[in-house]
N, C-alpha and C positions, 0 to 999 in steps of 0.2 A: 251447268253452273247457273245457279242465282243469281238474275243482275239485282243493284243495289237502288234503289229511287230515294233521290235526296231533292232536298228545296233546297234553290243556288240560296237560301241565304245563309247555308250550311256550309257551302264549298270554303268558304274563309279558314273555318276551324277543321279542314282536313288533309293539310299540306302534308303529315306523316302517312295520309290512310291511301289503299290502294282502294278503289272503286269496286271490282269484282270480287272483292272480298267480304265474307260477311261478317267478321272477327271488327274487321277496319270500320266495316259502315255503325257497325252501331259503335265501335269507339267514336268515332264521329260526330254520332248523331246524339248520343251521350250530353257529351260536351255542348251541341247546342241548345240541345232541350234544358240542362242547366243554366246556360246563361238565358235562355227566355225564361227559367222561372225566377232566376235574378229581375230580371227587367218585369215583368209581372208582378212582384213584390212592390217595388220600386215606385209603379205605374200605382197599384191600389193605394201607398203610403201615401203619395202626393195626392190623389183623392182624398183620401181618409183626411188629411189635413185640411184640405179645402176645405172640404163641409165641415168641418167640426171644429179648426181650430186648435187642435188638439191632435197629440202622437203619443200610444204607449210603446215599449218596446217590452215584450217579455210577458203583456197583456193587452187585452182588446175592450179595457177598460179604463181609462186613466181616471183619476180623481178630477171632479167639476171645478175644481180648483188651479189645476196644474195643466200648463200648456205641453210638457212634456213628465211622463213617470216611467219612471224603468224599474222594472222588478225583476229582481232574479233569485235564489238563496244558496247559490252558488259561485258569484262574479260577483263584481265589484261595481264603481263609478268612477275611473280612473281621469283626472283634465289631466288637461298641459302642464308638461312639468319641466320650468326654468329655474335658470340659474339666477343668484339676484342682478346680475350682470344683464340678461336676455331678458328679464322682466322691465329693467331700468331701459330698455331700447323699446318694450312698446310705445307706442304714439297713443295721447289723447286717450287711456283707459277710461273703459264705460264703467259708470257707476256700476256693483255689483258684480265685476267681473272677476273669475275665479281660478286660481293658476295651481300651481303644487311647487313651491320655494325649495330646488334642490340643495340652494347652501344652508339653509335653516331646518331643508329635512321636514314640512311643515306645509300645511295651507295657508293660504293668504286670499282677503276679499280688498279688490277697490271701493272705497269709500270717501265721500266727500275728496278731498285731494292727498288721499295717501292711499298706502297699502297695509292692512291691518292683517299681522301674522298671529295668526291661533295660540303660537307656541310662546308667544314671546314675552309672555306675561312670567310663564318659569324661569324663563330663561337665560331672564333680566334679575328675579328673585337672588339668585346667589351672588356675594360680593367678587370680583375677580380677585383679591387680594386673598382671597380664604379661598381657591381653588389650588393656585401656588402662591408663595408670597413672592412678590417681585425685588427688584434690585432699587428700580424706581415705578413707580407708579402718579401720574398726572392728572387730573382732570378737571373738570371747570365749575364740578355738579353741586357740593357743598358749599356755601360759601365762608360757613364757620371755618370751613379749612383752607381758606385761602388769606392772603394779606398782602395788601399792595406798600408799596416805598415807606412809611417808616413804623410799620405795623400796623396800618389802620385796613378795618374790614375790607375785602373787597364789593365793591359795588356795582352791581349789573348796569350796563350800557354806559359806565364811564371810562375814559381812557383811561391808561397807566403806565407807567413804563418802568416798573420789576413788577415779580409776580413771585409769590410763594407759595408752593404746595406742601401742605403734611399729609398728603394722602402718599401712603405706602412709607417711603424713606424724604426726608423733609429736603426738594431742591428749588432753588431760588433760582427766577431767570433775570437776566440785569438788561436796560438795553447797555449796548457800549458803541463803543468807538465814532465814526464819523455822524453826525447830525445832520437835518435833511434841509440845513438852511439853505444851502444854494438852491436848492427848488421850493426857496420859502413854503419850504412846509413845517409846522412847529414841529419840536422834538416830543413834546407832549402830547400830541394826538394822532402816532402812529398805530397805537394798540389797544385795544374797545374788547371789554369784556361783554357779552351777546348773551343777551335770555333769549331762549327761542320762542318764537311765537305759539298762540294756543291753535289749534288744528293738525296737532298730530297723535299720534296714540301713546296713551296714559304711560308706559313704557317706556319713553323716547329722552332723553335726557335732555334739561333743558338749556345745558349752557355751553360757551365755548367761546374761543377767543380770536380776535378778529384781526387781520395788517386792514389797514385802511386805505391806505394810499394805493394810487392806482399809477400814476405816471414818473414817479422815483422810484420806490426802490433800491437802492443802494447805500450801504453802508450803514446802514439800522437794523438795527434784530434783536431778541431776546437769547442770552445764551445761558446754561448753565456746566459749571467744570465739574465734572464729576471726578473719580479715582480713574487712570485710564484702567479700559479693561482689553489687557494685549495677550496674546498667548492664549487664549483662552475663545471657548463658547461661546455664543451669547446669542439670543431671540429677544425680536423687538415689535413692537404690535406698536402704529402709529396712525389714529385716524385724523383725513384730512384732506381739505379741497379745495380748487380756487373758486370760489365763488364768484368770478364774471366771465365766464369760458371766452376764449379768443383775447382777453386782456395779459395774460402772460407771456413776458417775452422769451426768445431765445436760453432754452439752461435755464429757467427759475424754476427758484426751489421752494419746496416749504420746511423741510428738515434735514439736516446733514450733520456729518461726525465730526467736521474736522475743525480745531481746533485754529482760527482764523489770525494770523497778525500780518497786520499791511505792509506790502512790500512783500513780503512774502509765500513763495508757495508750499514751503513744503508740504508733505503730509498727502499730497492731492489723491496720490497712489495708493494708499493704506485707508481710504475715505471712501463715503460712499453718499451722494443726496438725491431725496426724492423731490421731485417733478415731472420736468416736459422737456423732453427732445430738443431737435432744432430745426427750423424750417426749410434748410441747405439738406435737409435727410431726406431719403424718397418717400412719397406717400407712402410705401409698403413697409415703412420702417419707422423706427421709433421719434418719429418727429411732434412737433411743437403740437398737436392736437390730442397726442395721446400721453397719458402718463407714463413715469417709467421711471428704474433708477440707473443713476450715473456712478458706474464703480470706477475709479481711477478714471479712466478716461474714455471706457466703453461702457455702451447704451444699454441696459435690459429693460424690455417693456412684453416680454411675452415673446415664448419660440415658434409661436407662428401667428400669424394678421390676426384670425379669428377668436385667440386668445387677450388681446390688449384692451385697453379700459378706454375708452374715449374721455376727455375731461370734456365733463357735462353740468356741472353747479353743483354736482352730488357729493354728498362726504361717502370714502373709501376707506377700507380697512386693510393697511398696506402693515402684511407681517412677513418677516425676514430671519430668516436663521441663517447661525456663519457656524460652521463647522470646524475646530482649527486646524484639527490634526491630517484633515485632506482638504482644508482650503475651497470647501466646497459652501456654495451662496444660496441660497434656497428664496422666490418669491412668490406669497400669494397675495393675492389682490380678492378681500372680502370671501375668504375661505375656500377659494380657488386656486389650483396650485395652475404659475404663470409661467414660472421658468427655474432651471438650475443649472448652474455654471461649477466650474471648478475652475479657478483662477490661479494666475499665474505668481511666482513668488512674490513679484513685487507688488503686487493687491493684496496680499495677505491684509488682512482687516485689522484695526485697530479704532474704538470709539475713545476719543479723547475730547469731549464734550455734545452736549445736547442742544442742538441752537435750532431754533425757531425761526422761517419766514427770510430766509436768505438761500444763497447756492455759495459754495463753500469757498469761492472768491466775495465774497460780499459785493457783488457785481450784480445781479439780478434776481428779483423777488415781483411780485404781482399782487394785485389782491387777491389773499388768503386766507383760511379760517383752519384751526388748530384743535379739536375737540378731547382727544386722549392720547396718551403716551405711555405705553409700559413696557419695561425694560427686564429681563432677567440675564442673567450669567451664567445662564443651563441652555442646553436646549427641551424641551417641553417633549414627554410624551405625546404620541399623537390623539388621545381620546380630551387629554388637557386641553392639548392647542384648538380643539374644534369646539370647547364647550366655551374658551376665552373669545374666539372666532365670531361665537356664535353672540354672547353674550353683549361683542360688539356692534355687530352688523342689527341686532335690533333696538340696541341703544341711539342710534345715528343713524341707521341708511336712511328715515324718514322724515329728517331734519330740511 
């Protein structure tokens, strides 16, 4: 029998092999001689770089221009590919730096202080009222179509307090009910309609509407009554953010369904408003740092940690379907699906108004910013929902 001569730095990769074997030793010996020509490889690359500065992969020649050229005419050049949720969690992006936008389905380069998406220039192109027409449709972007308290144009960076839109079905928001004089704050300058600043991409919408106030809160809002829509369907696509992260208190909202009269609750049950948790909830849970919506009286912000939206200054694109006939709640957060519930009878849903920048006791609001609203009384095909999805998310996530 043949003994086997191996180098101990071989013995590592042979815990299956029997020694006196000669089947075994070159399995063995196999496996190291590959990993030394791994390391060999490896060893020349980082020379090769030293002296020259320069790496090709797939040639032994890069262009004198290019500190790295990959050739191949069979493979690709595949980067990182985030969600716009995991893209918004990098820190400090280097100019130039290059991801793959799973929710946009698209490239995107760091530039100057935004993210500039390839695709976004289509796919802002089409109106979302001409993909389906809505029930109601909102936004801040024309100003021919808007008109503030007794029909006069609206005017970028002034307060107001009603707002009209005829974009899609013509709804009017009114402030109402209690005024913020006890925290001497005028009733007049809760509500600022916002040009956005120039530094983001040609694509990016430029307006949207603003709560100002930071330390009241309460009992101010913009509401509008629509026809209730009960018994029925209905998908809602609502972009929107608190623009001072950590300034929102306890339960503040910036949009809910319910139909509000002081003194009383009803309704809480069949309602549903977006914000933030509460700080009494465990960090693992949908509390005060993450967004989320409040159905009746429980929390949804995403079925598990690594799903949930941290509130970051960023506007979100929170879209929601109620299904009636199984009472089933459906959330995505910027065309990520987040969570779905099927609720219990007494949540069954019902939207009996559109109110802006409160939580559905008019108890708690934050500073806010309210950019688009569209409402239908279907639920949306799935290839609709992601082109509206989409059409949003590069409208606003660069604002």
């Amino acid at each position: 029998m043949q003994k086997c001569r191996l180098s101990i730095h071989a013995i590592p990769y042979m815990k299956a092999c029997i020694l006196w074997n000669n089947n075994s030793c070159r399995f063995a010996s196999n496996i190291f001689y590959r990993k030394m020509k791994h390391i060999l490889q490896l060893a020349l690359s980082i020379m090769f770089l030293n002296t020259s500065a320069q790496v090709g992969i797939g040639t032994i020649a890069p262009h004198p221009s290019a500190v790295l050229e990959v050739e191949s005419t069979t493979l690709g050049f595949l980067p990182p590919r985030l969600s716009e949720n995991e893209k918004n969690s990098i820190q400090n992006p280097a100019e130039g730096l290059i991801i793959y936008n799973t929710s946009l389905n698209c490239l995107e380069v760091y530039k100057a202080s935004f993210w500039y998406n390839f695709c976004c220039v289509e796919k802002t192109t089409t109106s979302i009222n001409s993909l389906v027409a809505p029930l109601v449709h909102v936004n801040f972007e024309d100003l021919n179509l808007l008109k503030v308290n007794n029909g006069s144009v609206a005017q970028v960076n002034s307060f107001i307090n009603q707002i009209e839109s005829n974009e899609g079905n013509s709804v009017v928001f009114d402030e109402i009910h209690n005024n913020e004089a006890g925290f001497n704050t005028a009733q007049d300058t809760l509500f600022k309609l916002i040009d956005n600043p120039n530094g983001t991409p040609q694509y990016s919408s430029r307006r949207h509407l603003r709560r100002t106030v930071v330390n009241s809160g309460r009992k101010n809002f913009l509401e509008s009554d629509i026809t209730d829509i009960e018994n029925s369907d209905f998908e809602l696509f609502v972009v929107l953010r608190f623009n001072e992260p950590g300034a929102q208190q306890d339960y503040a909202s910036v949009f809910h369904t319910r139909k509000f009269t002081p003194g009383n609750f009803n309704g809480i049950d069949a309602s549903f408003q977006i914000g933030t948790g509460h700080s009494l909830i465990p960090a693992t849970g949908c509390n005060n740092t993450f967004y989320g919506i409040r159905i009746g009286h429980q929390m949804v912000c995403g079925d598990s940690q690594e799903k949930r939206v941290a509130i970051d200054g960023k506007f979100h694109i929170f879209n929601i379907t109620y299904q009636n006939s199984t009472k089933t709640f459906t959330l995505r957060i910027d065309n990520e699906l987040k969570d779905t519930r099927v609720l219990a009878d007494v949540n069954k849903q019902v939207i009996r108004t559109l109110s802006l920048f409160s939580n559905r006791a008019a108890s708690s609001a934050a500073p806010s910013e309210i950019a688009s609203l569209v409402l239908y009384q279907q639920i949306l095909q799935a290839p609709q929902r992601t082109l509206i999805n989409q059409n949003l998310v590069c409208s606003y996530s660069e604002l």
